[in-house]
C-alpha positions in Angstrom: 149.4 63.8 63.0 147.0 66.8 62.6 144.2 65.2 64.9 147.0 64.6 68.0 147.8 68.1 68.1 143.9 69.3 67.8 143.7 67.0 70.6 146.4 68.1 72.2 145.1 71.6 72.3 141.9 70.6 73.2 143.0 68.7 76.2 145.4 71.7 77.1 142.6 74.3 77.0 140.4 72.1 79.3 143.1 71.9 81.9 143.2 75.0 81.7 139.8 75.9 82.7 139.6 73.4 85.0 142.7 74.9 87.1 140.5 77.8 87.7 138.7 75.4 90.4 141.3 74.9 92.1 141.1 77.7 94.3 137.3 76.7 95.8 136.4 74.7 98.7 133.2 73.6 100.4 132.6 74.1 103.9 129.5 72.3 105.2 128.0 72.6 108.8 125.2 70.0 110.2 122.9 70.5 113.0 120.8 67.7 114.4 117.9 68.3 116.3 116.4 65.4 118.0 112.5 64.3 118.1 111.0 63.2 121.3 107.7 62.8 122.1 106.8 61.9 125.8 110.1 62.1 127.3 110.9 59.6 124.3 113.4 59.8 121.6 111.8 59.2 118.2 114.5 59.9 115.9 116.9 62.7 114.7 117.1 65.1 112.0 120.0 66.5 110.3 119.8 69.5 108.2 123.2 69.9 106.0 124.5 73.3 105.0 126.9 74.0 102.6 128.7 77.2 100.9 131.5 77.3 98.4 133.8 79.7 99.0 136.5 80.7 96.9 140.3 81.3 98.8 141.0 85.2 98.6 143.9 86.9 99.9 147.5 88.1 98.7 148.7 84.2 97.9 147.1 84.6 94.5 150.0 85.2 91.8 149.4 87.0 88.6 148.4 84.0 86.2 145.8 82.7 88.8 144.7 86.6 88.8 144.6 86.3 84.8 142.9 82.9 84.7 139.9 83.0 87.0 138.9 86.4 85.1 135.7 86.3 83.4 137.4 88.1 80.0 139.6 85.3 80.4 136.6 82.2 80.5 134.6 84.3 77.9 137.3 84.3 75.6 138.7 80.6 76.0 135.3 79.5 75.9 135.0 81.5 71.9 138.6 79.9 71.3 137.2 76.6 72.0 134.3 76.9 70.1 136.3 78.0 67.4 138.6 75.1 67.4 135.6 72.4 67.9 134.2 73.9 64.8 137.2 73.3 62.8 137.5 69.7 63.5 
């Protein structure tokens, strides 16, 4: 019964850090250039650019404020240190 609820906790904890993804996307732009060589077309490249951005703006609530803090990660990452060293 003791292991379920260390699991539990464990699998709680890691929802929780991965819910601070939630609010990033990826935008990714191509742009193809084409080769030619004698009025002849020898192939195409295509050069992909990405950037994650993270959605800002007033939508954010107070627990997303509180999770995506870095005292928030520094100290969930000790508590879950802590409690893999226990098991």
């Amino acid at each position: 019964m003791l292991s379920f609820k260390k699991i539990s906790i464990f699998i709680f904890l890691l929802s929780l850090v991965s819910f601070n993804n939630l609010n990033a996307r990826t935008v990714c732009s191509y742009k193809v250039t084409t080769i030619t060589e004698n009025n002849v077309i020898k192939g195409h490249r295509e050069v992909k650019n990405c950037e994650e951005t993270k959605i800002t703006g007033d939508q954010t609530s107070f627990v997303e404020s509180v999770l995506s803090s870095p005292q928030y990660e520094t100290t969930l990452i000790l508590m879950m240190s802590l409690v893999l060293e226990a098991i």
